[in-house]
N, C-alpha and C positions, 0 to 999 in steps of 0.2 A: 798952907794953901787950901781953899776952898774944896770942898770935893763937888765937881759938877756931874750929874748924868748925864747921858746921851740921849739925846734928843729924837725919837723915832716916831711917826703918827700909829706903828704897828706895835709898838710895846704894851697895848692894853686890850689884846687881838684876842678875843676868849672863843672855847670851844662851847657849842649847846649839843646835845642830843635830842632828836623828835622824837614823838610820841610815838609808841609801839604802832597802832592805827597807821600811822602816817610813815612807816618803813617797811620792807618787806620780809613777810617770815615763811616758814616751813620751803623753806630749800632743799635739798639735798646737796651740801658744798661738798666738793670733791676734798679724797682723802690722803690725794699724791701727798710724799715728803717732798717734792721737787720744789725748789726755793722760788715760787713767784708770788705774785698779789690774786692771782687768781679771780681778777675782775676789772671790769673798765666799763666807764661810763661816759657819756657823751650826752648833748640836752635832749634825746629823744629814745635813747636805751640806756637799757643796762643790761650788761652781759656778765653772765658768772658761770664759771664750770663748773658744773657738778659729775657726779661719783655716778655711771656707766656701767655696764655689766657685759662684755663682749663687744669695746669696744670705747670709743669717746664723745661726749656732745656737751656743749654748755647753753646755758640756757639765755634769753634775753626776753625783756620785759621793756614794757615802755614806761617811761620816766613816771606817766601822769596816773599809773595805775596801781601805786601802794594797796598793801596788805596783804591778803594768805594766799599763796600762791598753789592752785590745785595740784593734787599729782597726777594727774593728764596732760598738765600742760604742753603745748607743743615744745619742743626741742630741735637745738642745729645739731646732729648728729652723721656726719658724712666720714670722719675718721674713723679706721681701726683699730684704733689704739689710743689711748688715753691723751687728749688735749692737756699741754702742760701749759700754753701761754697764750693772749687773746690780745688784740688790741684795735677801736677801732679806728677808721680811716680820720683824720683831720679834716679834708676836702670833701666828706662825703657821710652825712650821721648814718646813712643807710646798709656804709661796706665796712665790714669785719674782717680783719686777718687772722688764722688760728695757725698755731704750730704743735705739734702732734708728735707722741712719742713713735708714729707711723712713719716716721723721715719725708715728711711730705706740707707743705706749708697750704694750708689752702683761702681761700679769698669767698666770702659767700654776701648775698646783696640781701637787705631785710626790708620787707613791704612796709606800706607809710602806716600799718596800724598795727605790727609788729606780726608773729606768726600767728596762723590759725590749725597748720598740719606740720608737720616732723619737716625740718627743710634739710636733704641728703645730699644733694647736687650744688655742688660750686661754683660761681660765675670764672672761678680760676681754681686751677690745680698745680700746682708750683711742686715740683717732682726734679732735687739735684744733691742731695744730701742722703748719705750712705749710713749715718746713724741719727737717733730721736733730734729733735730741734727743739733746744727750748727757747726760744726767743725770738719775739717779729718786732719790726720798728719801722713804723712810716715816715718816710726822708719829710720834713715841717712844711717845704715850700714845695717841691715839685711832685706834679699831677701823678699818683698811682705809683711810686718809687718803695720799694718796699726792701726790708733791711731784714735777713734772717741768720740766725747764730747756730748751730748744728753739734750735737758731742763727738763729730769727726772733724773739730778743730777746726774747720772753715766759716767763714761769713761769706754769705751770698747775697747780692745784691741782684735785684728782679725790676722787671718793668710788668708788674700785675694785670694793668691792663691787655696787655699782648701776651700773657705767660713766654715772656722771653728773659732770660738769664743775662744781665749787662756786665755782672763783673762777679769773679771766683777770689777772695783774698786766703791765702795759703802760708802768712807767715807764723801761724801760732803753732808752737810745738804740744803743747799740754791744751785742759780744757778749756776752755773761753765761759767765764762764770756768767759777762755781763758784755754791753755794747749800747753804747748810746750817738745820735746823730748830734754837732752842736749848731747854734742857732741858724743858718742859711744852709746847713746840709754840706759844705765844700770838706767836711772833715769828720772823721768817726773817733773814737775814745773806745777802745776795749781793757777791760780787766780779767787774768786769766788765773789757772791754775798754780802757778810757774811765780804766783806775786807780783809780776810783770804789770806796768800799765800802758797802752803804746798809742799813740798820739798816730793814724794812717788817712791815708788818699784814698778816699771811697772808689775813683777810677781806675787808680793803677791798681792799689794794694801796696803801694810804697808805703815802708815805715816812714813818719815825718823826724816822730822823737819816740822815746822809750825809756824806761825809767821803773825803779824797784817801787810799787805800792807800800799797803800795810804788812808786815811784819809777819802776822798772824798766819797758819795754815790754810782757816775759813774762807769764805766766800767774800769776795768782793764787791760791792757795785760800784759805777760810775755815771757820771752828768755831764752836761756841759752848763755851766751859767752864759749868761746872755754875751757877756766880755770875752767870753774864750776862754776861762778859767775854769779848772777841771776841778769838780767834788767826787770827793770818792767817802764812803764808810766800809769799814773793815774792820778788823781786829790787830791786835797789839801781840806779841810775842808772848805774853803773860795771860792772851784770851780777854783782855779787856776790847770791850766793843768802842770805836772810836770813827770819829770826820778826818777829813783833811784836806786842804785847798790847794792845787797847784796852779802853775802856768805850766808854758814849755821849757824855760830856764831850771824851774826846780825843779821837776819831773828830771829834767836828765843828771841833773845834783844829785836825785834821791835827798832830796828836802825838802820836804813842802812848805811852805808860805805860813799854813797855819797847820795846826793838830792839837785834836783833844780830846782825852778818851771821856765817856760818858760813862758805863757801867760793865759791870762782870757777865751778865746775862748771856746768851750762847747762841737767840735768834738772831738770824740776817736782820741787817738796817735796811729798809727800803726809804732812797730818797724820793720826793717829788716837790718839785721847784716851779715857782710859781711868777713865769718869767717878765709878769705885770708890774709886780711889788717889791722883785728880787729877793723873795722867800723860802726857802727849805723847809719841806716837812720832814722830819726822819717818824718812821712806822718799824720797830721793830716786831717779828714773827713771833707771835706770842705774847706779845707786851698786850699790857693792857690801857699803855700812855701814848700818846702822839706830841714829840718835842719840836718846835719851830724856833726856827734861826730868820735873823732877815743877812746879804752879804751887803756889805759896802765897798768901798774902796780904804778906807781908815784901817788898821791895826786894833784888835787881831782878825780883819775882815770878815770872819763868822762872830755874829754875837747873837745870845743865846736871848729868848723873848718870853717865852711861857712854856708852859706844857699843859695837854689836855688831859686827864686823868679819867679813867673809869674803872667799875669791877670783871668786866668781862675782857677776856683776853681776845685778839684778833689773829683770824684763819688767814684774812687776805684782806686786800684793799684798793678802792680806786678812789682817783680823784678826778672830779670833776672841772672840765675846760672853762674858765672865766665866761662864755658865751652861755652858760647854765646857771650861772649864780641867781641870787635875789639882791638886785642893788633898792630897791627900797628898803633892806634892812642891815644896808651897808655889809652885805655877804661877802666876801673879799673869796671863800671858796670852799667847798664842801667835798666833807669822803665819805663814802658806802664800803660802813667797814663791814666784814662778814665773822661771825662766829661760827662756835662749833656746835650750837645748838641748834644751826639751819637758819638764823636770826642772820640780814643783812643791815645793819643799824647805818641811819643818816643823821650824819653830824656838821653843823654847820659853823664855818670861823667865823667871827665879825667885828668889825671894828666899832666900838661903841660911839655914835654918835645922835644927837638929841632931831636931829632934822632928819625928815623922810625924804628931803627932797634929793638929785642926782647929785653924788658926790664927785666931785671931776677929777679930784685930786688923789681919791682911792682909786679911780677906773679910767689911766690910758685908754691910747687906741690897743686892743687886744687883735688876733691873730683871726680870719675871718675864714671861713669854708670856701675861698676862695683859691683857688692855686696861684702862686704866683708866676712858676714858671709849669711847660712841658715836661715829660720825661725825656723827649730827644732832645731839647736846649739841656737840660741838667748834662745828659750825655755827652753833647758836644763842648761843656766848659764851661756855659755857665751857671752863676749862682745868683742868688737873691734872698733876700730876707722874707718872711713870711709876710703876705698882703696881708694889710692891718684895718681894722672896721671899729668903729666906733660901738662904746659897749651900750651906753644908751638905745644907738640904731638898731644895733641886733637883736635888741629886747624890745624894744617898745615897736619897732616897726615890721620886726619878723620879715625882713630881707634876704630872701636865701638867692646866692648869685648861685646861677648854671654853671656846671662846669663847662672849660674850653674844649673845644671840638679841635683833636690833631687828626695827624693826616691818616695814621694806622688805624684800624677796627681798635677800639681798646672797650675791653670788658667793663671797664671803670665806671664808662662815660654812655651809658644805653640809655633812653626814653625812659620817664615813667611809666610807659604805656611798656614797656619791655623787660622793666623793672617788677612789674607786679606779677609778668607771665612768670615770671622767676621762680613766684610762690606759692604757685600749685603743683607742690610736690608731688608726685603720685598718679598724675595722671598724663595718660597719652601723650604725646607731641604734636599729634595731630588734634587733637584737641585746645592744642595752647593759643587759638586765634592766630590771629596775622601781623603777630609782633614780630620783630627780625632783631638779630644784633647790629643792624646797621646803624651808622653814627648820624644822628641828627643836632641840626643845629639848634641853638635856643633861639633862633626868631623862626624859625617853621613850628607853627599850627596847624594841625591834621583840623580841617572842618568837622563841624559838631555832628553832621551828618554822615560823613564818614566815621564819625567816633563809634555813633548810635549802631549802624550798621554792624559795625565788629564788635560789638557788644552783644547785641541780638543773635548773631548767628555763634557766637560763644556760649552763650545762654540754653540757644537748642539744641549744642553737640553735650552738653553738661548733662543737659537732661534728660538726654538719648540713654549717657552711658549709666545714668542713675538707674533707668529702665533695665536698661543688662544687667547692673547690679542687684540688680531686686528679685529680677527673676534667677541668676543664681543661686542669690541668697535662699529663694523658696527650694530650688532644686537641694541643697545643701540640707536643709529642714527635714528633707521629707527622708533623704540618703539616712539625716541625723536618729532621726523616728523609727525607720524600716531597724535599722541596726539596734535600738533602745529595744525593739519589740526582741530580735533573735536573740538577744543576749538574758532577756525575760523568759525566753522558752527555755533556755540552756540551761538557766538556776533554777526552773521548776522542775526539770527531768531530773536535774542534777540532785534535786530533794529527793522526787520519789525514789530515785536508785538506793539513797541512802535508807529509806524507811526499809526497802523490801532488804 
């Protein structure tokens, strides 16, 4: 019998690397062992924590600004303690969630041209967990739903907009490694210390299913693919590093569907799946290769595609949302991987194809920055699948829908005119103009006359406080001088004493 291959359009899916110019260097990557990616991006930042001295902040940069990154640059720096995990909001390029070895999750809003001064203040402070948290996860479809993992064994689920606490899940006995939402949010996936994997009801905390993972002592992570099929990577009893696919049937067999160990190596696999193409990346901690899977439904449902290879090992990694790519060069999706050099390298996948023009068949309707539901619908019971935008549209016509307007104050959902007050760290409150947290709709237009208005007398009280600052600054000068002079008289007498 003939041997046939299988038939994939992604089986000739290659990795490129960009030009040093064209990625970002001199970082300061943070130097936690704490097993994350330590960065995430979205089409208008990129956020990476870095290494802190009394304290945590990680940095973000706008997408369109490659190359060497000053060491001035401004920084989010509002935790106490070292930021272990960052992610930003799906429905909003602008909000960032951080979780902090400070036991404090918090939620910060970033200006349309990214920072200009240190931003300390959080449009949320999320404060219910008793030891560090490493890990935040925003629920795919509904508005401002945020998913935090804690090393006091709890997940906490938050309504960030309203810093209100919707639900406390308490069944894990040991540490909770990992946690992921799957595709319409109605259900969470945790992996824990205990080798445990448990299939739960994000509202009650009800276990659904539960079932023995990988073998291994190491760490775990977990996915959801689009079908409801659980990927996990882990380790082997032996320390081999390995995949595996379940459903809810195998999961409680403790057999999975498929499994396959890959190598001996000792870093965490980070997967990221690419819920367009039905693609897996695995990123192990350390590696210096990036392996992709596409799943199907056929046996052995993970089948292996390529691997990206290079000489530099990886600190961390993000990947970028389908709404970022370059579909002119049939980009199918791109990571900012970070070294330990301070170097964040941008690597691009793509399917080789000879036409520039829109490929349809590589680029679904993809997942849009639109919500599909509230946070008080998700609370009351329902679910939905993430509202879908055409990838063409997103790109070519730069469509950003409004967020929906609910009936609570929510921090989520503020003007951009409210939004930018956000970003003048540092100064007064009474200075901050006559922006309010009040919830406006997107068909209300403040007249341009009005706009002018409050721009203008923003501009005077600036300038006022610039004057105070100026004249302390000289008073400081002269205090600085008077004192250079006494300290010059001291080590003149202080000589002649010595002569005599």
């Amino acid at each position: 019998m003939a041997f046939r291959m299988r038939q994939s359009k992604f089986r000739h899916v290659f990795g490129t690397a960009l030009k040093r110019h064209e990625c970002y260097d001199n970082i300061r990557i943070t130097k936690s062992t704490w097993d994350s990616t330590f960065c995430d991006v979205n089409p208008k930042f990129l956020a990476i924590i870095t290494e802190a001295a009394g304290g945590g902040a990680f940095l973000v940069i706008p997408i369109d600004k490659p190359g060497r990154i000053e060491p001035d640059t401004p920084l989010v720096c509002g935790h106490k303690a070292a930021v272990l995990d960052l992610q930003w909001c799906p429905h909003n390029d602008h909000v960032i969630a951080s979780a902090s070895e400070d036991c404090t999750v918090k939620v910060w809003q970033i200006p349309d041209n990214g920072l200009t001064i240190n931003l300390t203040e959080p449009i949320a402070d999320l404060v219910g967990h008793q030891r560090r948290v490493g890990q935040v996860a925003w629920h795919p479809s509904a508005n401002g739903v945020l998913m935090s993992i804690g090393a006091d064994c709890k997940v906490l689920i938050w309504n960030a907009g309203t810093s209100e606490l919707i639900s406390e899940i308490e069944c894990h006995q040991d540490l909770i490694y990992n946690a992921a939402w799957n595709y319409d949010g109605s259900r969470i996936a945790t992996a824990g210390k205990d080798k445990m994997i448990r299939l739960i009801d994000p509202r009650t905390g009800e276990i659904i299913a539960s079932g023995k993972g990988h073998e291994g002592a190491k760490p775990q992570r977990v996915l959801f693919l689009k079908d409801g099929r659980i990927f996990t990577t882990g380790f082997s009893r032996m320390s081999d590093r390995q995949y595996a696919l379940w459903d809810v049937e195998s999961l409680q067999r403790g057999k999975p569907l498929s499994q396959e160990d890959i190598d001996q190596s000792n870093g965490v696999l980070f997967p990221f799946y690419d819920v367009d193409t039905n693609m897996v990346y695995l990123c192990g901690k350390g590696d210096s290769a990036i392996r992709y899977f596409e799943c199907t439904d056929e046996f052995p449902f993970i089948h292996y595609l390529n691997m990206y290879q290079s000489s530099d090992p990886q600190r961390g990694i993000g990947m970028m949302p389908k709404r970022g790519v370059n579909v002119s060069q049939c980009e199918i999706s791109r990571f900012y991987k970070l070294h330990n050099t301070g170097l964040c390298e941008v690597i691009q996948m793509t399917v080789p194809r000879k036409s520039e023009l829109f490929q349809d068949d590589l680029y679904p309707d993809t997942a849009s920055e639109s919500p599909a539901i509230t946070a008080e619908e998700w609370l009351e019971g329902k679910d939905s699948a993430p509202a879908l935008v055409s990838v063409r549209d997103s790109l070519y016509n730069d469509k950003r829908q409004d967020l929906k307007v609910v009936k609570r104050p929510n921090a989520l959902m503020r003007s951009k005119t409210t939004a930018n007050r956000h970003t003048i760290v540092g100064v007064p409150d009474s200075l901050q103009g006559n922006g309010t947290a009040s919830m406006t709709s997107a068909t209300t237009n403040p007249s341009p006359a009005v706009v002018h208005s409050s721009t203008q007398e923003l501009i005077e009280k600036l300038q006022d406080e610039i004057r105070r600052l100026k004249v302390i600054v000289k008073g400081h000068e002269k205090r600085i001088k008077t004192l250079e002079d006494q300290v010059a008289h001291c080590m003149g007498t202080a000589g002649d004493d010595d002569e005599d």
